[in-house]
N, C-alpha and C positions, 0 to 999 in steps of 0.2 A: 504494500500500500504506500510506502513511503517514497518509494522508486516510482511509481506515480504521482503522487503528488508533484513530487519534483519535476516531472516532465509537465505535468499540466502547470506549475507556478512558471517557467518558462515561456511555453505557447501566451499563457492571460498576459503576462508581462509586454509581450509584442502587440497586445492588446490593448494598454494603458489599465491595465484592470487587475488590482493588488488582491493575489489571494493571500489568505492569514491563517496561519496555522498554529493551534494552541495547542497547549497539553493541558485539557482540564476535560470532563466528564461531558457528552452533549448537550446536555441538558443546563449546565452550569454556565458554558462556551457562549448557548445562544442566548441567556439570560444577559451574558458580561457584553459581549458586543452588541445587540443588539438596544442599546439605551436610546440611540438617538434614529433608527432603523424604521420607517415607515412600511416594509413588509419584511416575512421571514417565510422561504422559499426552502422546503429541505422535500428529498425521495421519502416513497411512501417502504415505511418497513411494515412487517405483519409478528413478528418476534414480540414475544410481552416483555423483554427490558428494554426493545426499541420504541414500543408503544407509552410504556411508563418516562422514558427521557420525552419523550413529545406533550407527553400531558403535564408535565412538571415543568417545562419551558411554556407552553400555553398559558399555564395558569401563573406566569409571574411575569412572563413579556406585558407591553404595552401597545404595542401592535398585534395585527394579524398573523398567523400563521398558517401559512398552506403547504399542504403535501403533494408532491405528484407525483407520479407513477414514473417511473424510468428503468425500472429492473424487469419491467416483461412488456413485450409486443405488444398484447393486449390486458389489459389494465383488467386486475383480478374481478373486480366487483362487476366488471362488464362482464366476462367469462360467466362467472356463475354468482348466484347469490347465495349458495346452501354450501356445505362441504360434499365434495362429489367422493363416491366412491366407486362407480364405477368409468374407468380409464375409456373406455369406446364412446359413451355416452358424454363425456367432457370433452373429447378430442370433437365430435359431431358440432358442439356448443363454441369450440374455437373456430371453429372452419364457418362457421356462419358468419361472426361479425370480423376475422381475421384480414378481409379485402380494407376495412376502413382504419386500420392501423398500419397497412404496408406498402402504401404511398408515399414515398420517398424521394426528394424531400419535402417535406410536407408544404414548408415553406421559405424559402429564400429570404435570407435577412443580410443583409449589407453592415460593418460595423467599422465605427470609424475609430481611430486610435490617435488621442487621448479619448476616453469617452466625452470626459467633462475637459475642461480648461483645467482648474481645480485636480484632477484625478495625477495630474505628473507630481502633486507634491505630497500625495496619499500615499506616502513607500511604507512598508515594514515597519520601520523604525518612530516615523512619523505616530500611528497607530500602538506602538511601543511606548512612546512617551506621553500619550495622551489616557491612557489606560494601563498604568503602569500596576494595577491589579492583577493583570492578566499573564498568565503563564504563555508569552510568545514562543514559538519555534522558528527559528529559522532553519526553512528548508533548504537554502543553497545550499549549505552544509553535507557532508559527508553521510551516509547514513549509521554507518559504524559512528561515528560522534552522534550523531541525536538518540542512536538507542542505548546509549551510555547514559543518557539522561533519565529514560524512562522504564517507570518500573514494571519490569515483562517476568516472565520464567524464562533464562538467560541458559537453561539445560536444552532448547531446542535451539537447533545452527539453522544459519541458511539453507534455504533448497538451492540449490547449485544451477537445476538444469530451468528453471523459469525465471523471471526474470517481471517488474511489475511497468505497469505502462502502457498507452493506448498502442503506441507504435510497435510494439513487442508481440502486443496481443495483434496485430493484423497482420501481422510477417504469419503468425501462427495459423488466424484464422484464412490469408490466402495461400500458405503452405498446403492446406486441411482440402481445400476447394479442388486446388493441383493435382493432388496427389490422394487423396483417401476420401472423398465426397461418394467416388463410384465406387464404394466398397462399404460403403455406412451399414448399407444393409444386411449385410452378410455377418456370419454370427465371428470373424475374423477381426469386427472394429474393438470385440473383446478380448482380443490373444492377451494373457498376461505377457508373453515376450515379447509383444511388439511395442510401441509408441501409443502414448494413449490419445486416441481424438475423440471419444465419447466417456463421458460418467453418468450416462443414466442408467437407472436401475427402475428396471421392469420387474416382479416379479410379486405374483400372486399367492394369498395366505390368507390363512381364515387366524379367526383372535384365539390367541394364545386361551388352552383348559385351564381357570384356577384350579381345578383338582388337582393337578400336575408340578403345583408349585412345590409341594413336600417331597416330592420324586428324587432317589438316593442319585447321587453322581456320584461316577465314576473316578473321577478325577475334582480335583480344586485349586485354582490356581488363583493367586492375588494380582490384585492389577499392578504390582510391580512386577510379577513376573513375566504376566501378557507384556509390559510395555517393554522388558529385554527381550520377546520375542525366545522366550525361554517354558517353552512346552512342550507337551510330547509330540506333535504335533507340526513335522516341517513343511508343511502347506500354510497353515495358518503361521506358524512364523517370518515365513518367507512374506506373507502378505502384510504384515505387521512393519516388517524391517521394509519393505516397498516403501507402507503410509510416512515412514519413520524417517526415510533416507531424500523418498523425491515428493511424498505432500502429496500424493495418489496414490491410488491404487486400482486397479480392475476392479469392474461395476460387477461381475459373476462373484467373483474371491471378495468383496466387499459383503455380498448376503452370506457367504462361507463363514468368513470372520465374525459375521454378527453371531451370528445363529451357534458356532462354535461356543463363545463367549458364554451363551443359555445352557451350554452343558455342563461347562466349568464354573459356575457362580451354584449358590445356594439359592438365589429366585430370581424371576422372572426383571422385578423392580433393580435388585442389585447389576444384572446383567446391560440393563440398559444405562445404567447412571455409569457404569462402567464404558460400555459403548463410547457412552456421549462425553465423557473425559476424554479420553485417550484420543477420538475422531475431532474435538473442539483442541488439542493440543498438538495436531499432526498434520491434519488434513488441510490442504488449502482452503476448502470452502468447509471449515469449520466454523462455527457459531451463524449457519445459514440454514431459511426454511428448508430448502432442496434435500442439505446434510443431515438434517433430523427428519424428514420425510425418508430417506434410505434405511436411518436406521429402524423406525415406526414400520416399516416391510416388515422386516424379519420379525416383528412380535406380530403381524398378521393384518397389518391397518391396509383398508383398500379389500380387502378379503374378497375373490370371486365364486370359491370352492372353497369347502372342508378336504381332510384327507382324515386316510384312515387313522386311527387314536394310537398313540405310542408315549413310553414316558418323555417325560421331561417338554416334551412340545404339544400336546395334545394332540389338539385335531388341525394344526398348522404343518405347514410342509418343511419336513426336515431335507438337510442338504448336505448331500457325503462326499469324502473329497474324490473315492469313482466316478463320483458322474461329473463332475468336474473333470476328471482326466475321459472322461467318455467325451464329453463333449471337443476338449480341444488334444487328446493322444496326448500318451505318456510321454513323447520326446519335449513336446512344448511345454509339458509341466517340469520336466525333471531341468529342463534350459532356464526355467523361471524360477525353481528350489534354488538349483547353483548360482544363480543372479544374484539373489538376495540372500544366501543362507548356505553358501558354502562349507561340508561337511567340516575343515579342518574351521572355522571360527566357531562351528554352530555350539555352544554349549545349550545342553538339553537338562532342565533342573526339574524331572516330577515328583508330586506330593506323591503321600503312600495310597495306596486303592482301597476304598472303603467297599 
């Protein structure tokens, strides 16, 4: 995020148009800048800590506050007004009003640079000294010096192979176009050994039996263990050191990992609070709708079918690393084992078998 930022404060700059970047809380940010602000224009989030920063800046602004939509095509509450669960029936519901959102560009706008006259003496610092309350960041700066300043969990490194910024992401997305567009469909845009150009997870499940929450397991493993990627289990670890190493992993081995995770936890609840650590501390598009709708799969949400009753998962669909290797052959799994979990590093730590 911050290697964007920095690209976009650049581009606005050639603009006459000072972005400001603070270290304080959103809610706190739009409170402190906004004093003298006749509106306040931010994206629409759907997350209950994004929804609670919006109403706590609402309710102490002095102006208006509007939300818009910029994170989907078509703007959720057009889409549907209920929670859909079935996936054909919501896709039919896009495809109807979809033509009036993908006219591009919608509108041509001309913008002249200084905006204002005023606007060349509106720099950083200016804004720094006028509001000297406010925790400024300067982004020109290095990113390794601004995240010296801020306090993160400093045990996860850089992902190496992405890289953040509009310009990065369109190399990406017309590399995508190039070269893997005509192949989307094929069940190969999933190879764990290849480059990943999709993360959607498809996949059908009825809601988790509470009968089954008391169900003996075999194994127990603590999420320090899962997070070394230290279980009996070199699929799932492989998939682990993947989230760990590059901030992805395959959308197949992504419902593998969840669903493993329900076998080695004591319940259903622990399994998922686990999930959603470990996926909010790894995963690029951790702390997103999309990211807790992948893991909400694997406990059965969206449910098309029951399947037959077995412990530990009831009547939701369990997933075994066979059919993983069915689907894409042993040579492609065992090339994606040694990718990420090379026998001579892998230490393998299991509890005793109850």
């Amino acid at each position: 995020m911050l290697e964007a930022i920095k690209e976009l404060h650049g581009y606005l700059s050639h603009l006459g148009i000072t972005l400001l970047t603070v270290n304080e809380t959103p809610d706190q940010a739009v409170t402190l800048l906004s004093k003298d602000a006749i509106e306040i224009i931010v994206d629409m989030n759907y997350l209950k800590v994004h929804r609670l920063w919006y109403k706590n800046a609402a309710e102490t602004v002095r102006c208006s506050l509007t939300q818009i939509e910029t994170n989907a095509v078509v703007p959720v509450e057009i889409a549907s007004s209920k929670e859909e669960s079935d996936v054909d029936e919501f896709r039919e519901k896009i495809r109807k009003v979809e033509n009036r959102f993908l006219q591009w560009p919608v509108q041509s706008t001309s913008i002249q640079s200084p905006i204002f006259k005023s606007a060349e003496n509106l720099s950083d610092s200016w804004f720094a000294n006028k509001m000297p309350e406010v925790k400024f960041v300067d982004i020109r700066r290095k990113v390794e010096e601004i995240l010296l300043e801020l306090d993160i969990d400093r045990s996860v490194k850089k992902v190496q192979a992405f890289s953040g910024g509009y310009l990065k992401a369109r190399d990406k997305l017309e590399a995508f176009i190039a070269h893997g567009l005509q192949h989307y469909d094929s069940v190969h845009r999933d190879n764990p050994s290849r480059a990943h150009t999709s993360s959607r997870l498809k996949f059908s499940v009825k809601a988790i039996h509470q009968g089954h929450e008391k169900d003996q397991r075999q194994y127990n493993y603590t999420i320090e263990q899962m997070e070394r990627a230290e279980t009996g289990d070199p699929l799932w670890n492989a998939a682990q050191r993947e989230m760990v190493v590059t901030g992805r992993m395959n959308s197949l081995l992504r419902v593998y990992w969840g669903k493993r995770v329900m076998e080695w936890t004591p319940s259903a609840n622990e399994a998922f609070e686990t999930l959603v650590k470990l996926n909010d501390k790894y995963q690029l598009d951790g702390y997103d709708p999309c990211s807790y709708c992948g893991i909400a799969l694997c406990f059965g949400k969206f449910a098309q079918k029951s399947y037959a009753e077995r412990p530990i998962f009831g009547y939701i669909q369990a997933l075994d690393a066979r059919e993983i290797v069915g689907i894409y052959g042993k040579a492609v799994i065992d090339r994606y084992v040694q990718t990420y979990c090379p026998p001579k590093s892998l230490k393998i730590q299991r509890c005793s078998e109850k």
